[in-house]
N, C-alpha and C positions, 0 to 999 in steps of 0.2 A: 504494500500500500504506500500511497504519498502521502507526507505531514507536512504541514505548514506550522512554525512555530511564530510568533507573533512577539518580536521585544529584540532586545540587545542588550542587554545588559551580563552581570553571571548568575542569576536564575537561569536566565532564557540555557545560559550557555551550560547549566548544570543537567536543566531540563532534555535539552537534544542530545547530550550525552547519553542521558537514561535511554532514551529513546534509539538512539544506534543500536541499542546492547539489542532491540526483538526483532527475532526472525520473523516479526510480520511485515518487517518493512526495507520497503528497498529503494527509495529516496527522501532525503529528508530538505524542505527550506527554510528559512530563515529570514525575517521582514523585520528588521535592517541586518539584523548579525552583528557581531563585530569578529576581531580578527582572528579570535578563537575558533568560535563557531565555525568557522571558515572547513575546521578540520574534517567537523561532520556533516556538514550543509552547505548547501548553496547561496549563498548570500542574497540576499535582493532588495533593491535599495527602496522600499516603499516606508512612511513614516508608518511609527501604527496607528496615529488618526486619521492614514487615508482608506477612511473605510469602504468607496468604491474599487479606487485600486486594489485592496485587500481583495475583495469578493471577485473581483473581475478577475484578477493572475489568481486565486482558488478555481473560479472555473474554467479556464483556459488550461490551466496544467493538472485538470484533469484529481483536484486535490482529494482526497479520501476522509479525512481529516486535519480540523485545525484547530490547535493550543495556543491561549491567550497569557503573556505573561504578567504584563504591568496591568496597574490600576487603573491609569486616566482612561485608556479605549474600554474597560469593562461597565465604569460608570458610565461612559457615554454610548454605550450602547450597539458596541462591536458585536456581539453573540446575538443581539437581534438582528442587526444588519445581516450577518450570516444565514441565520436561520430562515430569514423570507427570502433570502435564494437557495432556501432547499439546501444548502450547505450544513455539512456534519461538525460540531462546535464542541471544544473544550471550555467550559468556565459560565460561569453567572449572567445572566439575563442583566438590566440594566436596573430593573424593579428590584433586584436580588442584591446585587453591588452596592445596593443606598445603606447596605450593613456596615460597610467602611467611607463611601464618599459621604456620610450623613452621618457626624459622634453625636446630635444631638437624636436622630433617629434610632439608634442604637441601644443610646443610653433609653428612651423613652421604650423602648421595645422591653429591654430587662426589666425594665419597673413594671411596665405592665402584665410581663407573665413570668413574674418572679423567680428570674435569675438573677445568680447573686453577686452583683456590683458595689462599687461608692455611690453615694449620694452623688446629688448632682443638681444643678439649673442650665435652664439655658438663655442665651440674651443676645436678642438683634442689635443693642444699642449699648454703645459705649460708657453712657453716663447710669443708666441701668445695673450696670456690671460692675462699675464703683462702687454706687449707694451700697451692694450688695456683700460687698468688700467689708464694710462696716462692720459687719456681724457675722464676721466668716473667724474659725480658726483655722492657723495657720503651721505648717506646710501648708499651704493648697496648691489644687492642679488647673493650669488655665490649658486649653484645648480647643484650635481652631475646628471649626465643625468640616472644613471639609479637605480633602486631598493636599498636603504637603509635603510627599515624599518623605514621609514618616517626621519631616522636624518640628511641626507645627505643636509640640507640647511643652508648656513652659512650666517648671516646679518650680514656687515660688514661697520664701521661707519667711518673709515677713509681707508689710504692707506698702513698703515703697516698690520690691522688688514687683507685686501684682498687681500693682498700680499701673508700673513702667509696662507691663507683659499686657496689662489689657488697651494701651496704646498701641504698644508695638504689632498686636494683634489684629484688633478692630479702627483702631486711626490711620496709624503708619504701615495699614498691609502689606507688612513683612512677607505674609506668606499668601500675599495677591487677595481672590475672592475666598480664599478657603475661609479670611479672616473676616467675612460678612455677620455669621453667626459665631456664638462662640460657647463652650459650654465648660463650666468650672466645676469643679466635683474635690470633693473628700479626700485629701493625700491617703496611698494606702500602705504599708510597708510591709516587707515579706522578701522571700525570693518572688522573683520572677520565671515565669517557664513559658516555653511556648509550645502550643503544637498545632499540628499541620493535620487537616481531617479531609479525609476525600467525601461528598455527598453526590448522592441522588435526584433529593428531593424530597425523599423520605427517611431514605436511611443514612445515616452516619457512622466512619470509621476512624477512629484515630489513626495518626500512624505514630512512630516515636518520637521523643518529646526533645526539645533541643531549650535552648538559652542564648539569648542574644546580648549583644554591648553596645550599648545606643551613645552613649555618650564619644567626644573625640578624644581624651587623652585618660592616660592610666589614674587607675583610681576612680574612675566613673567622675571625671571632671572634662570641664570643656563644656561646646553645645553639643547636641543632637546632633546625631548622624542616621544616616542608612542603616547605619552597622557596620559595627569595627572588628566582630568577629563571633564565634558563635562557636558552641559544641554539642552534643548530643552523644547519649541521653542524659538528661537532669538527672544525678543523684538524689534531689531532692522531691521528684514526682515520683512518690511512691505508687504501688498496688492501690495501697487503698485511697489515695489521692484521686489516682484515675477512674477507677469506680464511681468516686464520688462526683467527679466531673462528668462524667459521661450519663448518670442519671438527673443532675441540677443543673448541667449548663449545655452540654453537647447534644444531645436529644432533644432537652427544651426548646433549642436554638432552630433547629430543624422546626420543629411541630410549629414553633410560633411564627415563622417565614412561612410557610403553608397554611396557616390562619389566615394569615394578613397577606392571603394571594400572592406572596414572593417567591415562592419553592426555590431552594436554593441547590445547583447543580454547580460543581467546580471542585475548588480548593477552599475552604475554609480555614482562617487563619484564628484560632483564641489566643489570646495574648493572657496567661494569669496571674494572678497576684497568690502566691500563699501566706494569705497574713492569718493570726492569731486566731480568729476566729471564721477559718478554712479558706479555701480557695475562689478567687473573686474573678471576675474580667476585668481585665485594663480596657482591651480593645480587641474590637475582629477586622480582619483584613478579609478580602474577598478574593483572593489567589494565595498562593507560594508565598512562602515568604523569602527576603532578601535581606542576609546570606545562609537564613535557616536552610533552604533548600541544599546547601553545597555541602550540609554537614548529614541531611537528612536522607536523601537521592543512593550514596553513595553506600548505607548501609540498607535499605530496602532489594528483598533479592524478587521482588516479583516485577512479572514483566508488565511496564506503566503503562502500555496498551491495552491491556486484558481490562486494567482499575480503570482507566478514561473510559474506555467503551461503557463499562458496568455501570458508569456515572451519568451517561449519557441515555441508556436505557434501562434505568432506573431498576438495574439487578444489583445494586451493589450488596444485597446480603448473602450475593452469590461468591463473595472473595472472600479470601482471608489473606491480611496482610503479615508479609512475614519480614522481618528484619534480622540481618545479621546481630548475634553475639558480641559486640564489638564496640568498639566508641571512633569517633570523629571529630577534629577542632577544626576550625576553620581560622585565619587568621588575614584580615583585608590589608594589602598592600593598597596605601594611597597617595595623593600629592600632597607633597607637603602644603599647609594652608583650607584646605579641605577640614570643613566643609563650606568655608566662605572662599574665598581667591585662590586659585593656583593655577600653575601652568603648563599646559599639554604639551605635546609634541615633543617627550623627550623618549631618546631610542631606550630598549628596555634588551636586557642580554641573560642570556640562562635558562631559558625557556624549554631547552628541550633537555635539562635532566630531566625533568618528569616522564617524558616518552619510554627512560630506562629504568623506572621506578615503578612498582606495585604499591597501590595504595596510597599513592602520592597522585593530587589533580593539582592542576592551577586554571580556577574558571575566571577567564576574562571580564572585569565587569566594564571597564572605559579602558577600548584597545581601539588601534585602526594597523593597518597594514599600507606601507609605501614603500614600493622600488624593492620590496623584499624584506623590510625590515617592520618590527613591531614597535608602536610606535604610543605612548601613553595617551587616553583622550579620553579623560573623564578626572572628576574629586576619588572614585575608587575606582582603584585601577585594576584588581586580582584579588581574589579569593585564592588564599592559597589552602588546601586541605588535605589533611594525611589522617589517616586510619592508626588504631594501633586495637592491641586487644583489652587496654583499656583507658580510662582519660588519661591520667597520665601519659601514660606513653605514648596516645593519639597526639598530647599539648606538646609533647618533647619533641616528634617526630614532626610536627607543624611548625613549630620555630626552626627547627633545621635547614627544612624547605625554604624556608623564608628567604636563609644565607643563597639560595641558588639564582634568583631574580633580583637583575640589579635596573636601577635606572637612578638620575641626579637626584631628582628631589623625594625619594624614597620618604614615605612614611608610615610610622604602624604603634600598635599600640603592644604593650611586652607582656600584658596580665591578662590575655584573654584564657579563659577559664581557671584562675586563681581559686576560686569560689571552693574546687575540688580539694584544696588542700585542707578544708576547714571541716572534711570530711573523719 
């Protein structure tokens, strides 16, 4: 069969990886790619919000199926676009997606069929959200309500600092229209865990559970990022953690998207909190996540064709997902200055010890390719990720890696997965 995968960044590029490994398929493309993907796809230069060109090169090359990576085309409504040309589609409806393009939707979705969140408000209006301020304790969490490439959440520990964050938000939109509405909610403290759940519509699967580093520099200091690195599986999502999730938030999540006419088909992302008095949601994403997928992918041994289809024709209680024994870190090589300035176009060398390595990837996240050479074009520039048989030596074996990819303005963070020491 033919796949179209949709994105460029290193999901897209972890994703068409997975995808090479089934014998169902015997061409894969890529809408834009970058210089990685290159290895197992075909590039092709369409953005992914040209949703006519998307649908027209799917049906001219004859596509079979197509996988959607990034947020902004699933909010605006890629997978419908597809679907009224009778094209076969990985991922969320545009009704479905309002679970991450919409924190005010989201949050208002948990309260209504009681899963269990922070508190929260929501506010159109800047001076609103002051008054509000008044009588708030603090930590608090200010949270633009719509799509900002994950930076749009500001922790704020007194009342100048939420003061400054609900200008920066809703006056000075930092983070464009995301910053129209905005929704403040209850600091929660805990670990964090994330997991990735494949649905139907009806049914829900988890897969294994990973940990992300939002912040830019060691120590969980700096702003917000994409993510600065990740590993899997959480020591600290236990058995009966997941149980308890999969009956009060992952199931519920489902049933209440099918209440409210949303049935949700794709990737599901829960973001949770384990604080003192159990496990909460931070937040749901509506795909993969970015760079949970490059720690996630890699330990999953079924074939990710079998689950899209299942998800697509609403069998998915017909799988069982099976993951390796094993752990994975993932460690984001970036530009220095990232995730505000930096500067592309610098040649990148090392690239191909990984081709003589097992269990070592390097998924491109901002690459391009000129005259032969790989060339840096993005704030993250590599996902570097290595296996071990277990964190530890997944995190040992992932800094190593590290030393093989050079470029000038090299930047990375040294403590991703620390957390395991405190094990």
């Amino acid at each position: 069969m033919k796949v179209l995968v949709i994105g460029g960044g290193g999901r897209e590029h972890a994703i068409v990886w997975k995808i090479a490994q089934s014998e169902k398929v015997d061409k894969i493309y890529c809408a834009p790619g970058n210089a990685g993907i290159e290895e197992y796809a075909e590039c092709v230069d369409i953005g992914v919000m040209e949703f006519d060109r998307l649908t027209d090169f799917a049906e001219r090359k004859g596509v079979d199926l197509t996988v959607v990576g990034p947020d902004d085309p699933l909010a605006a409504g890629i997978v419908d676009a597809f679907e009224a040309k009778g094209l076969r589609v990985f991922g969320p409806r545009a009704a479905a997606a309002q679970i991450e393009a919409s924190k005010a939707f989201s949050k208002d979705l948990m309260e209504k069929y009681h899963i269990p969140t922070a508190a929260h408000k929501t506010f159109d209006k800047a001076a609103d959200a002051m008054e509000y301020l008044k009588t708030a304790r603090f930590p608090i969490v200010l949270k633009a309500d719509g799509l900002a490439l994950g930076k749009g959440v500001l922790i704020c520990k007194d009342m100048q600092e939420a003061q400054a964050g609900v200008r920066t938000i809703m006056e000075d939109k930092k983070f464009g229209s995301a910053g129209n509405r905005m929704v403040i909610e209850t600091f929660m403290t805990g670990r964090e865990v994330s997991v990735l759940c494949f649905c139907d519509g009806t049914h829900i699967l988890p897969m294994t559970s990973a940990q992300d580093h939002k912040r830019a520099g060691d120590g969980d200091t700096g702003l917000n990022t994409g993510g600065m690195g990740t590993f899997s599986p959480s020591p600290f999502y236990t058995d009966a953690i997941a149980r308890f999730c999969e009956e009060h938030i992952y199931q519920p999540t489902m049933d209440a998207m099918k209440a409210e006419g949303r049935a949700f088909k794709g990737v599901l992302f829960v973001g949770l909190m384990l604080t003192e008095d159990g496990p909460m949601v931070l937040e749901y994403n509506a795909r993969f996540g970015d760079p949970e997928t490059q720690v996630v992918l890699p330990r999953m041994e079924n074939d990710i064709i079998d689950v899209f289809e299942a998800c697509i024709d609403g069998t998915l209680d017909q799988i069982r997902l099976k993951f390796a024994d094993n752990a994975a870190v993932c460690v984001v090589l970036a530009s220095e200055g990232y995730p505000e300035s930096y500067e592309k176009g610098r040649p990148v060398q090392g690239l191909d010890t990984f081709k003589r390595k097992d269990g070592f990837y390097c998924f491109h996240a901002g690459s391009r390719k000129e005259g032969g050479q790989i060339l840096t074009n993005g704030g993250r520039v590599f996902g570097v990720t290595a296996l071990g048989k277990d964190l530890r030596s997944a995190r040992e074996n992932a800094y190593k890696a590290t030393e093989w990819v050079r470029f000038d303005n090299k930047y990375m963070r040294h403590d991703i997965g620390k957390a395991i020491d405190e094990i």
